[in-house]
ROVOTOR-477862 format. One line per 5 residues: for each residue x, y, z of C-alpha. Coordinates in pm, 1 decimal. Example, Ala and Ser with C-alpha at 12.3 -4.5 7.8 and 13.67 -1.06 7.14 Angstrom:
2
1230.0:-450.0:780.0 | 1367.0:-106.0:714.0
END
This chain:
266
10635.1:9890.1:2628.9 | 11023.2:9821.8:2677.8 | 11109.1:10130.2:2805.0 | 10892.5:10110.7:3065.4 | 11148.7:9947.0:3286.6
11371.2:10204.7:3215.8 | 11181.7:10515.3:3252.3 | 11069.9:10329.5:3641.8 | 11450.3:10328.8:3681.7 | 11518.0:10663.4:3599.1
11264.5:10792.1:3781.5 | 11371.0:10571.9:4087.4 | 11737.7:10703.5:4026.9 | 11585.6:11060.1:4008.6 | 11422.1:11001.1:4355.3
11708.4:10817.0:4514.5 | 11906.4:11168.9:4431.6 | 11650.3:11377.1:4568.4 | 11607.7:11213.3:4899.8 | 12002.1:11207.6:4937.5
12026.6:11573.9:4883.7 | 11699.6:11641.8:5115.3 | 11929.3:11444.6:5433.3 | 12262.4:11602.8:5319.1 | 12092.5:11966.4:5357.8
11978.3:11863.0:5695.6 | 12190.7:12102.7:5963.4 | 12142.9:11775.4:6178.5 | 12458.3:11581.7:6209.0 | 12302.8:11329.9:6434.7
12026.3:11290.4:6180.2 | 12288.4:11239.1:5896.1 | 12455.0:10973.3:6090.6 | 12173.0:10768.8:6199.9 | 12077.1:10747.7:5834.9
12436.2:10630.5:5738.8 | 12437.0:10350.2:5993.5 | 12107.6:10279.4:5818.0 | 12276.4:10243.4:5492.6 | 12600.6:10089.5:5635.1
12365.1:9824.2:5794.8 | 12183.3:9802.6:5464.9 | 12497.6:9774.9:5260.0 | 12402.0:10121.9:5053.1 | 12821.4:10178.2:5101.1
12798.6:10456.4:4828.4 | 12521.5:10615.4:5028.2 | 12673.8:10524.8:5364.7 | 12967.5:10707.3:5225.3 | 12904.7:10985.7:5133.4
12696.7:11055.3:5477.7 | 13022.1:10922.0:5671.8 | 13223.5:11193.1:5525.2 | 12981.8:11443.2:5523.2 | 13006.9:11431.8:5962.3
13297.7:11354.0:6025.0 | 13400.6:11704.6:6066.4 | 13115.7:11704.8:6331.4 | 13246.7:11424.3:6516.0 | 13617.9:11479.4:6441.2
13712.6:11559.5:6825.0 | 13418.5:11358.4:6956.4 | 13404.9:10943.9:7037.3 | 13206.4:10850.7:6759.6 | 13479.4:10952.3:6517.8
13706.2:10610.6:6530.6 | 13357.8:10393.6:6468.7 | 13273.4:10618.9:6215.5 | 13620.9:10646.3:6019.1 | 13654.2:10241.2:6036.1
13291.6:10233.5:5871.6 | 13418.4:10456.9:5624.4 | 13687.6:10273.1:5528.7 | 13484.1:9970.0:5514.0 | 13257.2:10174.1:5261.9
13538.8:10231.7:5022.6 | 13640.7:9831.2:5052.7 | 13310.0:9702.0:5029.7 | 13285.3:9884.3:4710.8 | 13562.2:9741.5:4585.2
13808.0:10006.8:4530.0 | 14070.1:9860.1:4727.4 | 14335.7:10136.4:4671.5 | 14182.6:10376.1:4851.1 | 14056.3:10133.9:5120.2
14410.3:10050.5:5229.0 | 14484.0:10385.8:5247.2 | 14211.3:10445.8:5466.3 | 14268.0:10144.2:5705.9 | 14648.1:10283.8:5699.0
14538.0:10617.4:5790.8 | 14282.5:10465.0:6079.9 | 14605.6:10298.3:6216.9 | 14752.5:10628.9:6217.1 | 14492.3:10797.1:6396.7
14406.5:10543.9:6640.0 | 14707.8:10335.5:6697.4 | 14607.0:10157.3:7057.6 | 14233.9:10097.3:6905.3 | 14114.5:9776.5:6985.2
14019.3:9726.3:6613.0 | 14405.1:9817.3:6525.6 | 14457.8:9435.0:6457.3 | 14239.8:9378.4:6223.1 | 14296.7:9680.0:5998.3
14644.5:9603.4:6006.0 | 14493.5:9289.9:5828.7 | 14283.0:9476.4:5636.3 | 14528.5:9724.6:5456.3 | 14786.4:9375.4:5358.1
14457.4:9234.2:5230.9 | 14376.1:9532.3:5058.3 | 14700.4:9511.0:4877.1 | 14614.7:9120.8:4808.5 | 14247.7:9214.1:4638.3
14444.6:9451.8:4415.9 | 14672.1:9159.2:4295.4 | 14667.7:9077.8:3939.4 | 14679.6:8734.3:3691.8 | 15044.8:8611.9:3659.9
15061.5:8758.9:3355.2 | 15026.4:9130.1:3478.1 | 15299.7:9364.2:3707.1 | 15267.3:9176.7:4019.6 | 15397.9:9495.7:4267.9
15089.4:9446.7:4434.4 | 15129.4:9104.9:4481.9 | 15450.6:9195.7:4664.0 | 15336.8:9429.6:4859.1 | 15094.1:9216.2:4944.2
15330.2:8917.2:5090.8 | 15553.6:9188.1:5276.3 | 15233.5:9332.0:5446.5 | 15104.7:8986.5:5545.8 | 15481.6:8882.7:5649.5
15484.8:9233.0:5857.6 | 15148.3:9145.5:6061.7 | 15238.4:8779.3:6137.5 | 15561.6:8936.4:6288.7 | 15420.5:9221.6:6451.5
15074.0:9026.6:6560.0 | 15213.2:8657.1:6673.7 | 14918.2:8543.7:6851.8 | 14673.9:8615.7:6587.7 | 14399.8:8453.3:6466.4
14464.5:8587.9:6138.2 | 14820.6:8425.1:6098.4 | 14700.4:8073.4:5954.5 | 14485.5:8311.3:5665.1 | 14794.3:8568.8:5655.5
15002.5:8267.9:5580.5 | 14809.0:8081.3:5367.0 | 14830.2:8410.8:5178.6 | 15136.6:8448.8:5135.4 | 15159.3:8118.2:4994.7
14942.8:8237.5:4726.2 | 15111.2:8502.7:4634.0 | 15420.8:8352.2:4614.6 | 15269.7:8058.6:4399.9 | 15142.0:8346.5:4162.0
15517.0:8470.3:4104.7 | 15634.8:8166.0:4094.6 | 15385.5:8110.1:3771.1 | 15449.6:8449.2:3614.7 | 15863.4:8348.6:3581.3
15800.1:8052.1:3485.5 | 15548.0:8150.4:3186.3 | 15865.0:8422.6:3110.5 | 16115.8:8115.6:3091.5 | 15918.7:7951.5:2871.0
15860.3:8221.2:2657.8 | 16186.2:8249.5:2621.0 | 16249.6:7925.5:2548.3 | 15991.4:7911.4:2306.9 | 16113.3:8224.3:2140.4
16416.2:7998.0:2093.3 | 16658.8:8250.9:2355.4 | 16793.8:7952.1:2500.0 | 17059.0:8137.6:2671.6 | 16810.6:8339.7:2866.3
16581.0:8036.2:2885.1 | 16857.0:7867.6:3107.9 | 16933.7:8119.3:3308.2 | 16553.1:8219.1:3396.1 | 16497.9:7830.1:3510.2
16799.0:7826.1:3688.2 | 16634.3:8119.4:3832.2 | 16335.6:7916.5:3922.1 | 16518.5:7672.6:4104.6 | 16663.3:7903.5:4378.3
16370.2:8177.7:4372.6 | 16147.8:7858.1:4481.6 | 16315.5:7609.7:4687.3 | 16020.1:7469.9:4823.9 | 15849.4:7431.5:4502.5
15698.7:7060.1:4377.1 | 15845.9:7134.1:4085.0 | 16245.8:7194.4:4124.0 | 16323.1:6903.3:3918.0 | 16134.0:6987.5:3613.6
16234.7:7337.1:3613.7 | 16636.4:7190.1:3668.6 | 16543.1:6999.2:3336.2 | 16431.3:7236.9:3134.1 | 16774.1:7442.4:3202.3
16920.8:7153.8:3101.4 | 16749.2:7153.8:2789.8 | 16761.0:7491.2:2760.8 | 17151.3:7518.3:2779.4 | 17140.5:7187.3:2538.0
17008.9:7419.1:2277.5 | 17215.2:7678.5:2329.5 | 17523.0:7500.2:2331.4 | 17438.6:7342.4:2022.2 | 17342.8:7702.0:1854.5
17677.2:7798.3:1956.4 | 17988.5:7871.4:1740.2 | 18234.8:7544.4:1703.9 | 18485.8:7684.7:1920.1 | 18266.7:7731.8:2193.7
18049.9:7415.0:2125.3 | 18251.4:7156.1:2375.5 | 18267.6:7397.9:2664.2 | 17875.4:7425.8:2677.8 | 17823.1:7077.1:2619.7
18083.4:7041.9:2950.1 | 17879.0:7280.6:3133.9 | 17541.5:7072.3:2989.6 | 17694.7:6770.4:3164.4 | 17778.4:6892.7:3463.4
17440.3:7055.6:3493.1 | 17298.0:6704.6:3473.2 | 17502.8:6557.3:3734.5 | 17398.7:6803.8:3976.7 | 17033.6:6702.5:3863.8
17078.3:6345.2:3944.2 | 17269.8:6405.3:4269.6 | 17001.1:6649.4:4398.8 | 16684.9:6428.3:4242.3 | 16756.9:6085.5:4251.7
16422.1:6004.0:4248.9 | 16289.3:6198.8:3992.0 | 16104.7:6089.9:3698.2 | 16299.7:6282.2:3471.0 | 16595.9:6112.4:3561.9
16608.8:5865.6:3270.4 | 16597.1:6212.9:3013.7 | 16875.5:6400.9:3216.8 | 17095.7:6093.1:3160.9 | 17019.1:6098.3:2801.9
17141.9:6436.6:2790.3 | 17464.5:6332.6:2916.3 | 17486.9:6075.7:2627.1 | 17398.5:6306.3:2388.7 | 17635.5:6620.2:2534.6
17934.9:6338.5:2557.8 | 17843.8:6200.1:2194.2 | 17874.7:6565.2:2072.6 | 18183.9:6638.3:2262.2 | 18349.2:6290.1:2125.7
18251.1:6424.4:1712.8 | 18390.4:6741.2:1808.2 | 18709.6:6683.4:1915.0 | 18756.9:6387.8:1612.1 | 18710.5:6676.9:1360.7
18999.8:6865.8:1501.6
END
């Protein structure tokens, strides 16, 4: 009895197929497309698409074509495979630049771009592409609608990169490359100036170059520790407020302290 549900969907599969082939033999274009606004409306895309592409060459010089093409390429998003969706609202753009419906697949392709971004973890190309696309419409398209959404994307985006350098600084920190640890948060601190979290990225250089300067040979030992020190000054004159204030200061103790035993032992 249990594969009774699956010999019902074969057989339903088998008959799907059938009926697909019987309208795709048709030598009736305007059949074909009726039936693919059927499945469009349905949201059968994979049906709907494959009728779409079968007429266009039909209605390639006719007026249908531009509603047809931007259902297409709505086919090929709606199915999720957003890389050849922007492609396709890239290439409607190209075709049919003064289309009233040029706007929003403008959107569409940077959006496309944003669907294919990936966890913080992963090559984020996409995700840049993504920001530069939604930058280019809000500059090109100024009294859109879509600007708040473009924008808010953006923010996104950038709050993903931010989060992928910041897991590499770590790692390097934790991987005890405090060198490169210091550097990548110092990194932070410029790549994100509007970020809520400056000051604890600041610290952690700070800590960072603490390390290294104490991993470092003696003769180089009192010149890190300087550079240690002056990195926490410019903490406390830039976040005066900040909670970590009391542990920056400590490291200025503790840098002075090891500059003091240093240059008794000489």
């Amino acid at each position: 009895m249990r594969f009774v549900p699956v010999i019902i969907a074969l057989f339903l599969l088998a008959s799907c197929s059938k009926s697909m082939t019987k309208i795709l033999k048709s030598p009736d274009p305007e059949y074909k497309l009726r039936v693919a606004e059927k499945y469009f409306v349905q949201k059968k895309y994979s049906k709907a698409q494959i009728l779409f592409e079968d007429v266009m060459p039909y209605y390639k010089t006719r007026p249908e074509f531009q509603d047809i093409y931007y259902k297409y390429a709505y086919c090929a998003y709606n199915q999720l495979d957003y890389l050849n969706a922007e492609n396709l609202f890239k290439t409607f753009l190209e075709i049919f630049p003064n289309s009233t419906k040029a706007e929003e697949m403008a959107y569409m392709r940077a959006y496309s771009y944003y669907k294919q971004s990936p966890k913080p973890e992963l090559d984020q190309t996409n995700t840049i592409k993504a920001m530069g696309m939604m930058q280019v419409f809000i500059n090109t398209h100024p009294s859109s609608e879509r600007n708040k959404e473009a924008a808010d994307i953006i923010e996104v985006c950038r709050a993903k990169l931010e989060t992928k350098d910041y897991r590499g600084a770590v790692l390097y920190y934790n991987m005890g490359q405090f060198r490169a640890a210091g550097v990548a948060f110092t990194t932070l601190v410029t790549a994100y100036p509007e970020s809520l979290k400056l000051d604890e990225y600041k610290l952690m250089a700070i800590k960072s170059y603490y390390r290294f300067a104490e991993m470092s040979i003696e003769e180089k030992k009192a010149e890190r520790y300087e550079d240690v020190i002056d990195a926490c000054h410019e903490f406390v004159d830039r976040f005066p407020e900040s909670k970590f204030r009391k542990e920056v200061e400590e490291y200025i103790t503790l840098s002075q302290t090891n500059i003091k035993n240093l240059n008794s032992n000489t």
